[in-house]
C-alpha positions as CSV (number, residue, x, y, z in Angstrom):
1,X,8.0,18.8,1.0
2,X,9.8,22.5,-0.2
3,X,10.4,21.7,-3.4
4,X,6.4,20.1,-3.9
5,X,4.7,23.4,-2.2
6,X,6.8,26.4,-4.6
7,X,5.6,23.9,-7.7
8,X,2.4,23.5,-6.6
9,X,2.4,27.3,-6.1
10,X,3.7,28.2,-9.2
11,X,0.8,25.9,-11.2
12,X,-1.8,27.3,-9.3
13,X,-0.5,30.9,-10.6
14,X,-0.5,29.7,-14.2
15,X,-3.9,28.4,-13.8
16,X,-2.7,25.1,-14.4
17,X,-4.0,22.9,-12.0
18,X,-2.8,19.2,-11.8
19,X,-6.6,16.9,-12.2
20,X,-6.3,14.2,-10.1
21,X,-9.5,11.6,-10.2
22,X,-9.9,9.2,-7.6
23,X,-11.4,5.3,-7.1
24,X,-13.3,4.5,-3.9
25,X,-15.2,6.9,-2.5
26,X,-14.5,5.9,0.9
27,X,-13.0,7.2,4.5
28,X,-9.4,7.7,2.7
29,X,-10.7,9.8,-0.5
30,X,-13.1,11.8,2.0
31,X,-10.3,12.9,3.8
32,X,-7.8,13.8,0.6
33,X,-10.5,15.4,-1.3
34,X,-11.0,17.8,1.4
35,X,-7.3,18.4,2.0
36,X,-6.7,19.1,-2.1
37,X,-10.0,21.2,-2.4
38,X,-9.6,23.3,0.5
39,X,-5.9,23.2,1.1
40,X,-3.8,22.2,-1.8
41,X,-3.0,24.9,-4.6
42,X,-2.2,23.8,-7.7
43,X,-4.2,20.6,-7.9
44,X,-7.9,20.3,-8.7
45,X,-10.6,16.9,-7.8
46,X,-12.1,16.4,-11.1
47,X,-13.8,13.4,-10.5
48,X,-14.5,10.4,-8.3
49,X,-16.2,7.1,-9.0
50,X,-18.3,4.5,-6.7
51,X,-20.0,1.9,-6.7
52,X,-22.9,3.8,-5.3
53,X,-21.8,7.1,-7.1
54,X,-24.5,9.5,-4.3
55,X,-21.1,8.7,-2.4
56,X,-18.8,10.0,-4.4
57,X,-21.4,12.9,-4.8
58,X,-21.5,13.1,-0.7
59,X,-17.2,13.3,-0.5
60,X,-17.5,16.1,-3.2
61,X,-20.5,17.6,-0.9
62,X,-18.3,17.1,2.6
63,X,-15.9,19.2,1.0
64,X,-17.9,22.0,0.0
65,X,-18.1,21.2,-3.7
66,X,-21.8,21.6,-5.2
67,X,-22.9,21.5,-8.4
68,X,-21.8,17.9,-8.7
69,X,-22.6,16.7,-12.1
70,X,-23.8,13.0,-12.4
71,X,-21.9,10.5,-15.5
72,X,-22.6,7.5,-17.1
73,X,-20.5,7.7,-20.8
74,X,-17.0,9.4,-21.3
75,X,-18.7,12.1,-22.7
76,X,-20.6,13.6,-19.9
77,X,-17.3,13.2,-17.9
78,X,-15.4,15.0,-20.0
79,X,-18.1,17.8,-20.6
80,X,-18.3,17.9,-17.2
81,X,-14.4,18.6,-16.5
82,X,-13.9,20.6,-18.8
83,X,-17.3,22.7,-17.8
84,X,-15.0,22.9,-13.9
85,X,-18.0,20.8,-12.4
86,X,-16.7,18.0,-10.2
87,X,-17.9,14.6,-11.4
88,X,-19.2,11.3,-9.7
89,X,-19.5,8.1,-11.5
90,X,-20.0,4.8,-11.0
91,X,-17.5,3.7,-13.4
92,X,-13.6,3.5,-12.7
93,X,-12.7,3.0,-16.1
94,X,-14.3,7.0,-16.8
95,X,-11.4,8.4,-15.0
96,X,-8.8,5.7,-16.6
97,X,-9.7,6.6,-20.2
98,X,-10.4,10.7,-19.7
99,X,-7.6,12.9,-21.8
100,X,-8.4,15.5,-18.9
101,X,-7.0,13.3,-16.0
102,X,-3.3,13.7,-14.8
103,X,-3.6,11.4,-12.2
104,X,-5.4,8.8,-10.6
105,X,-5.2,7.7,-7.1
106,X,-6.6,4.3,-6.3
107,X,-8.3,3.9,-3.1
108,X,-10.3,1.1,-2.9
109,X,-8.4,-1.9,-1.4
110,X,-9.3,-4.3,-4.1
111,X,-6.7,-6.3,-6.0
112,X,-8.6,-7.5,-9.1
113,X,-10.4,-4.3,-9.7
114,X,-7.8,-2.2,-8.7
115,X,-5.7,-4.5,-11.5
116,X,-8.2,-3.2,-14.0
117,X,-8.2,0.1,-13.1
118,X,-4.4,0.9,-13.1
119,X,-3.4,-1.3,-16.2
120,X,-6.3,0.7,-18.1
121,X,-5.3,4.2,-17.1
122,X,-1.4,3.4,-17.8
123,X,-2.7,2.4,-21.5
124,X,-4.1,6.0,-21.8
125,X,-1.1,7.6,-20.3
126,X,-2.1,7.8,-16.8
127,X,0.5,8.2,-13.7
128,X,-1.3,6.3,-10.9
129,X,-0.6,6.9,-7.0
130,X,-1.7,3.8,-5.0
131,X,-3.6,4.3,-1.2
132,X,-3.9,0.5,-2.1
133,X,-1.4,-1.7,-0.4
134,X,-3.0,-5.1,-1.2
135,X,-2.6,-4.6,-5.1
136,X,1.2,-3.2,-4.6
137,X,1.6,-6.4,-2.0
138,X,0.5,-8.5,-4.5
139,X,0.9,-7.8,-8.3
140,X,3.0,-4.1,-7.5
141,X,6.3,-5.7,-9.3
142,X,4.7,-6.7,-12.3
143,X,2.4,-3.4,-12.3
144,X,5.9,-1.7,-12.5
145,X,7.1,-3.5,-15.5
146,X,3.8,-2.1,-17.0
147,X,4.1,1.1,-15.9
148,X,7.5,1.5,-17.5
149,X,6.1,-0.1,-20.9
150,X,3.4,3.2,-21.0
151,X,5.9,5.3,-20.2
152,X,3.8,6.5,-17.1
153,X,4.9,6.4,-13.1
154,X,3.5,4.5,-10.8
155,X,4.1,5.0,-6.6
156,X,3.0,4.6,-3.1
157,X,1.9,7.6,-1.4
158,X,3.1,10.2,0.9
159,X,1.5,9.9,4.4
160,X,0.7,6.0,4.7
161,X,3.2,4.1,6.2
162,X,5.1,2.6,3.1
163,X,6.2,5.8,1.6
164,X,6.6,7.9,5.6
165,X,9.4,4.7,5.9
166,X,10.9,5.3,2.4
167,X,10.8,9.0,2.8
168,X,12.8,8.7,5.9
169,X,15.0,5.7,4.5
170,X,16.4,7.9,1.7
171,X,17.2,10.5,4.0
172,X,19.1,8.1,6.3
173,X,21.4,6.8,3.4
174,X,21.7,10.6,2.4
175,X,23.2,11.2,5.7
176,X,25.7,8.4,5.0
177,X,24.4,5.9,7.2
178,X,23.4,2.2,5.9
179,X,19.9,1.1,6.7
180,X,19.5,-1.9,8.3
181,X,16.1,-2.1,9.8
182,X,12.9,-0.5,8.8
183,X,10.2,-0.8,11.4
184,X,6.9,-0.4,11.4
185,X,4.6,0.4,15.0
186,X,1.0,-1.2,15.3
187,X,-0.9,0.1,18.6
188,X,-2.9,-3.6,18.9
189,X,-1.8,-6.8,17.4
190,X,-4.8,-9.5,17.4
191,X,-5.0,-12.0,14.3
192,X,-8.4,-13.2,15.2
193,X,-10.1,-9.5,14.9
194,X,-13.0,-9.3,13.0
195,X,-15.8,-7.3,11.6
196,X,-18.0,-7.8,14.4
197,X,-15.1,-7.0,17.3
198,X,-14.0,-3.5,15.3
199,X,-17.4,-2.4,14.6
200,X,-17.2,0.1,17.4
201,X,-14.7,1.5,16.9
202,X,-15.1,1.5,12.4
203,X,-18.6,3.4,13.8
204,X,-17.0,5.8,15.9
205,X,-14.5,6.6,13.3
206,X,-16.6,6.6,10.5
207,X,-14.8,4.0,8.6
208,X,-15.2,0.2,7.4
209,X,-15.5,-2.0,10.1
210,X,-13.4,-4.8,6.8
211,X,-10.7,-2.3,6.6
212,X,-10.5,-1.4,10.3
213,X,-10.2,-5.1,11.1
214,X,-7.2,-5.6,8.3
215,X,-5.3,-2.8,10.8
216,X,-6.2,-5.2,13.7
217,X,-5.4,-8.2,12.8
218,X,-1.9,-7.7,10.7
219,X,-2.7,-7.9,7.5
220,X,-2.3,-4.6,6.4
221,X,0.8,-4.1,7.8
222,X,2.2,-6.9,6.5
223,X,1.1,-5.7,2.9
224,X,2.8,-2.3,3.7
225,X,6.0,-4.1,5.1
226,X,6.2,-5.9,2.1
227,X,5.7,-2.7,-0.4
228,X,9.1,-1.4,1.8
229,X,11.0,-4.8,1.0
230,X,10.2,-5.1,-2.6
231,X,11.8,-1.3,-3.0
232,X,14.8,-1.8,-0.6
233,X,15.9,-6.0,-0.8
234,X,14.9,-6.4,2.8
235,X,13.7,-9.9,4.1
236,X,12.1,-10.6,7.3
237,X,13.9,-13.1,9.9
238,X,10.6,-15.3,9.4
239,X,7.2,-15.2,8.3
240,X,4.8,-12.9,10.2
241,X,7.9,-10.7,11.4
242,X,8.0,-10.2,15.4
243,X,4.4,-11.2,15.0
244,X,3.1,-8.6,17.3
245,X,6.3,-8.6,19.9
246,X,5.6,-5.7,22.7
247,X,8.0,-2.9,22.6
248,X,7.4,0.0,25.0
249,X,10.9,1.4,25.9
250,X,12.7,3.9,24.4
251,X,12.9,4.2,20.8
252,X,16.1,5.2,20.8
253,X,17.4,1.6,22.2
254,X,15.1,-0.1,20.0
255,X,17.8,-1.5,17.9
256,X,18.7,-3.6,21.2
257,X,16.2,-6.0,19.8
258,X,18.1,-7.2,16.9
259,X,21.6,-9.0,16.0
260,X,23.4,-7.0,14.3
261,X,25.4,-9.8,12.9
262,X,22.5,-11.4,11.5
263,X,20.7,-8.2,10.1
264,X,24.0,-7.5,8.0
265,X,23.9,-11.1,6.7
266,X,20.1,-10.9,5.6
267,X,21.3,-7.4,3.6
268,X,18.7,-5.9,6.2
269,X,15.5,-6.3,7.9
270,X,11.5,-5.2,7.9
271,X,9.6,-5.6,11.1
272,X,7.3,-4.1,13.3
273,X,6.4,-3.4,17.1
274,X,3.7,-2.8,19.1
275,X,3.1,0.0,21.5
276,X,6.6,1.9,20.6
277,X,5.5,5.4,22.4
278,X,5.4,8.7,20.6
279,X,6.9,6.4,17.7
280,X,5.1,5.4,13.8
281,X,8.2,4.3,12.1
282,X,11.8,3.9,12.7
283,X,15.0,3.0,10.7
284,X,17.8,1.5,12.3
285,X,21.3,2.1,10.8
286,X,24.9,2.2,11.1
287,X,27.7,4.0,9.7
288,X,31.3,2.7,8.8
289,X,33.1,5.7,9.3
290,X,34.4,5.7,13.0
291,X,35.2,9.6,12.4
292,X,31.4,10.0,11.4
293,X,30.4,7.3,14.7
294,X,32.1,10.3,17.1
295,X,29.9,12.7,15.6
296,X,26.4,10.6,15.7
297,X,27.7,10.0,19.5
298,X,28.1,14.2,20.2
299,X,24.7,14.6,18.9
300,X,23.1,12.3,20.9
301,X,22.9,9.4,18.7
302,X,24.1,7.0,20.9
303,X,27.5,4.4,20.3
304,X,25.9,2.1,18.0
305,X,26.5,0.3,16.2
306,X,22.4,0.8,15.1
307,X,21.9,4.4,15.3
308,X,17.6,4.7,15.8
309,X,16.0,7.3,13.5
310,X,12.0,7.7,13.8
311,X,9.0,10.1,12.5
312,X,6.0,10.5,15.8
313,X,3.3,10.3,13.2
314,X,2.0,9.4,9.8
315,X,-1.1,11.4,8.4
316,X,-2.0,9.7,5.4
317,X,-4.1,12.1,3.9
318,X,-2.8,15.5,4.9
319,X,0.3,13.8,2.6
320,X,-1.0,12.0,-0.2
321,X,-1.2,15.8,-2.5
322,X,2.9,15.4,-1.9
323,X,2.9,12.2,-3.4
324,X,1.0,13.3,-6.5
325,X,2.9,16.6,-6.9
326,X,6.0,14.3,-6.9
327,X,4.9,12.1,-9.5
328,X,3.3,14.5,-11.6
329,X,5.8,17.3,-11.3
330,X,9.3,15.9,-10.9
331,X,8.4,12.2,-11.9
332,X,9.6,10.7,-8.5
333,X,7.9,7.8,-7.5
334,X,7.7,6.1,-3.5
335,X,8.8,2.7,-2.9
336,X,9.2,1.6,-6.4
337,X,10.1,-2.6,-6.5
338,X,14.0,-2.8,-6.9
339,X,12.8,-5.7,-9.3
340,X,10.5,-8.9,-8.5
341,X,9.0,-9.7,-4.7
342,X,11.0,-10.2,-2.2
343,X,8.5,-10.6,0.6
344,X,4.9,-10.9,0.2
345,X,1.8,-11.7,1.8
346,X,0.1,-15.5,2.5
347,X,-3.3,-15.9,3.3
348,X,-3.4,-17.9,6.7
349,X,-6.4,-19.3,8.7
350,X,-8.2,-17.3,10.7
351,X,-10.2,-20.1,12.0
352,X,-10.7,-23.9,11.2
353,X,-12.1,-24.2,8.0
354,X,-14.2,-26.3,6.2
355,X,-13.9,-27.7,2.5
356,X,-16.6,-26.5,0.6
357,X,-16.7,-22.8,2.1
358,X,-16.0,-19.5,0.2
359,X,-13.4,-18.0,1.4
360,X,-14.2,-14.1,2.4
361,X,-11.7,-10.9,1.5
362,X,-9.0,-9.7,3.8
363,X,-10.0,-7.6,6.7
364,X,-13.0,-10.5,7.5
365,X,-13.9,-14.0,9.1
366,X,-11.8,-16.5,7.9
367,X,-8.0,-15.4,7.2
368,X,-5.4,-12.9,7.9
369,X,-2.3,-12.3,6.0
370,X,1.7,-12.2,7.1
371,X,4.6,-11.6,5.8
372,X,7.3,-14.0,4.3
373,X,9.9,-14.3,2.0
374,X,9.6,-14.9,-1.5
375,X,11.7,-18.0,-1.4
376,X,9.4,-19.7,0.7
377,X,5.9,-18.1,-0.6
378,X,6.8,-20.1,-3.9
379,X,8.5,-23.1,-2.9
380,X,5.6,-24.0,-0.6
381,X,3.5,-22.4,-3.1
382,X,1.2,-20.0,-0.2
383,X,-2.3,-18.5,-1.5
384,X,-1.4,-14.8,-1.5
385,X,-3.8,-12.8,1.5
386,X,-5.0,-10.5,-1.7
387,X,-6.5,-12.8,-3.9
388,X,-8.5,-15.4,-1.0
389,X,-12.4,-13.8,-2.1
390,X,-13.7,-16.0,-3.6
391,X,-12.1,-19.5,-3.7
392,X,-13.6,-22.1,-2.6
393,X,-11.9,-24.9,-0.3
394,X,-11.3,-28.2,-1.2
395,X,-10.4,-29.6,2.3
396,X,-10.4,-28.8,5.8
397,X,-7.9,-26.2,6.5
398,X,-6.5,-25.8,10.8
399,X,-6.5,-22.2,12.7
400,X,-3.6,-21.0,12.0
401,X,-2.5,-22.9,9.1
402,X,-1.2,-21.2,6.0
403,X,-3.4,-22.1,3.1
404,X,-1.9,-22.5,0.0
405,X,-2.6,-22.9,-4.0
406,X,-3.9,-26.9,-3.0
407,X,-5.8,-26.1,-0.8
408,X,-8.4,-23.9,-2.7
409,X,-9.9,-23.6,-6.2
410,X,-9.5,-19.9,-7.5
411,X,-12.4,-17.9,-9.4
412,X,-12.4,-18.6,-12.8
413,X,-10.9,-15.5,-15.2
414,X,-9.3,-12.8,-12.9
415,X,-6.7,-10.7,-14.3
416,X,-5.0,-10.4,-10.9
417,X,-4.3,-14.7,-11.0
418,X,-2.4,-13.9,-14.0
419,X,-0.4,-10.7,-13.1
420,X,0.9,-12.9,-10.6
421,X,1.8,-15.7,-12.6
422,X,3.5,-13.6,-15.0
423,X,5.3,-12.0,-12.3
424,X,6.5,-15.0,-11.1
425,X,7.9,-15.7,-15.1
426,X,8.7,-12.5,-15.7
427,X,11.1,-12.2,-12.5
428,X,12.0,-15.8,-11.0
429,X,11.1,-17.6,-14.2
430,X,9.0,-19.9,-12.7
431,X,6.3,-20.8,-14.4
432,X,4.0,-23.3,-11.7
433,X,1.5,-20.4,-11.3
434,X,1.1,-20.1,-14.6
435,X,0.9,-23.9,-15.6
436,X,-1.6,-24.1,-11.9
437,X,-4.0,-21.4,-13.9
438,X,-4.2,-23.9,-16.8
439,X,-5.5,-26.7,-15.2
440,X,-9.5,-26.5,-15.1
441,X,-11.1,-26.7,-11.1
């Protein structure tokens, strides 16, 4: 980003340092805290909180930070900042509440903490960049509306896929061209992956064997396909998307795979692939100009009428610092919602189920999550992937099957159950969520 490295550059000559704190202490925030501390002018790690804070103390460590200073109360936090000593803490809500945090990055994968987190540091003023699909997936719209109540921004980040296909769908319609399809590229599709199956490779990686399985077995990128809907009015052609559909020509004739005709008439697609070489994303688009169609042709565009535009890579990481220069700096936020949902994310069966078991969180045993249409996640009224922990089946439920709202009694009192109900009101005014949460299991 030119514009994000000369700002950066000029706060880091005036001393004045964007403080970013982050939540989770895991793989992700390893990897950022390293890239801001070692290679990001301009922005400072004040603090980052864990459940077990010696991890947050070990990221700070892994990035050749010492001194580390330990917190429990908002006062030894702040001292602590303001004394340039990074600080671990086991408490998220530290970093929400401190005057001496710019921005907070949330990367721990939970909805219904995450939902505490974010709404608490937008009532102290706090922008908040998300590496947190399943909480944008699932309450993001209605996080927005909050967001712009505070006066503060909220956004995806550089580097993951939602904001690498944002990023390049701007530039396409800057170009002149209408985007049609925005595609994602998985390297394995399995929906029955689990913890057990990816602990191999989570060891050899160093990362969560949970998180690793959520890349697996779709649900992740269904969350981020729906993140790119919600800010563009894209549908899918059906729930799950291509569901895993094998790709391995030429990404240039990628847009072979799709009707043209019917694209146009959905206002535009999200999908994904897998095994698209030397491809992460692509955006498929056309242009109405037939002067302009000559052109795209001389430079080796092809005819059309779905001229293929891709990016090799995403690098998560080595990108988010963008992200929270651009919110910080020139108040730009990734993949904002256009308004409500338009696609999200239902829980479906991983395996048959029993009644009377606890369902687990994404990324483990018992369900994966895909992709659908708003229209038909309410009418049939689908559990949302992001909010199974923890409920408790009230009947047998097939392999495969979607579960839905019936299906299930929800924990008693989480925040996240009635974000979502009031996003439903707020944007669809519907209010069956809503009256659902009233009645007592």
């Amino acid at each position: 980003m030119i514009l994000v490295d000369t700002a950066l550059k000029a706060r880091a000559e005036q001393g004045k340092p964007i403080r970013v704190a982050i939540v989770g202490a895991g793989f992700m925030c390893q990897g950022l805290t390293n890239m801001i501390v070692n290679s990001t002018p301009g922005m400072r790690v004040v603090a980052i909180s864990n459940r077990k804070p010696q991890r947050a103390v070990d990221v700070f460590h892994y990035s050749g930070c010492d001194d580390v200073a330990l917190a429990e109360t908002q006062r030894q936090l702040d001292d602590a900042i303001l004394a340039n000593r990074p600080v671990a803490t086991e408490d998220g809500l530290l970093l929400a509440r401190s005057p001496l945090v710019d921005v907070l990055v949330d990367v721990t994968g939970s909805v219904e903490f995450g939902a505490h987190v974010v709404l608490e540091a937008f009532k102290h003023g706090k922008d908040v960049v998300l590496m947190n699909a399943e909480i944008d997936a699932t309450v993001g719209p209605i996080l927005q509306v909050y967001a712009k109540k505070y006066g503060v921004i909220l956004s995806a980040c550089d580097g993951d896929e939602p904001g690498v296909q944002m990023n390049l769908y701007r530039w396409v319609k800057g170009l002149g061209l209408t985007p049609r399809v925005i595609g994602n590229v998985k390297g394995l599709q399995d929906p029955y992956r689990n913890p057990t199956t990816q602990k191999g490779f989570a060891e050899r990686w160093q990362q969560n064997p949970a998180m690793v399985t959520s890349f697996a077995d779709g649900t992740k990128i269904s969350c981020e396909q729906s993140i790119v809907a919600n800010a563009t009015g894209f549908k899918v052609r059906s729930r799950g998307m291509s569901r895993g559909l094998e790709y391995r020509g030429d990404v240039m004739q990628i847009g072979k795979l799709y009707d043209i005709d019917e694209v146009r008439e959905l206002g535009g697609i999200i999908d994904y692939v897998v095994g698209t070489p030397l491809t992460k994303v692509y955006v498929l688009a056309e242009h109405p100009d037939p002067k302009q169609q000559h052109y795209l042709n001389l430079y080796k565009m092809g005819e059309g009428p779905l001229y293929s535009f891709f990016i090799p890579y995403h690098l998560v990481h080595f990108e988010v610092p963008n992200a929270i220069a651009r919110v910080a700096l020139f108040r730009d936020s990734l993949a904002p919602p256009l308004a409500g949902p338009v696609v999200e994310v239902c829980a479906v069966a991983k395996r048959d189920l029993k009644a009377g078991e606890i369902l687990d969180d994404y990324g483990m045993y018992m369900t994966y999550g895909e992709a659908v249409n708003v229209d038909e996640m309410s009418r049939e009224q689908y559990l949302p992937e992001g909010l199974v922990e923890g409920c408790k089946l009230k009947r047998d439920v097939k392999k495969d099957a979607v579960l839905t709202y019936s299906d299930v009694e929800l924990p008693p009192g989480r925040l996240a159950d009635r974000l979502r109900a009031e996003q439903y009101r707020h944007f669809r005014a519907e209010n069956w969520l809503e009256d659902l949460l009233r009645v007592p299991a």
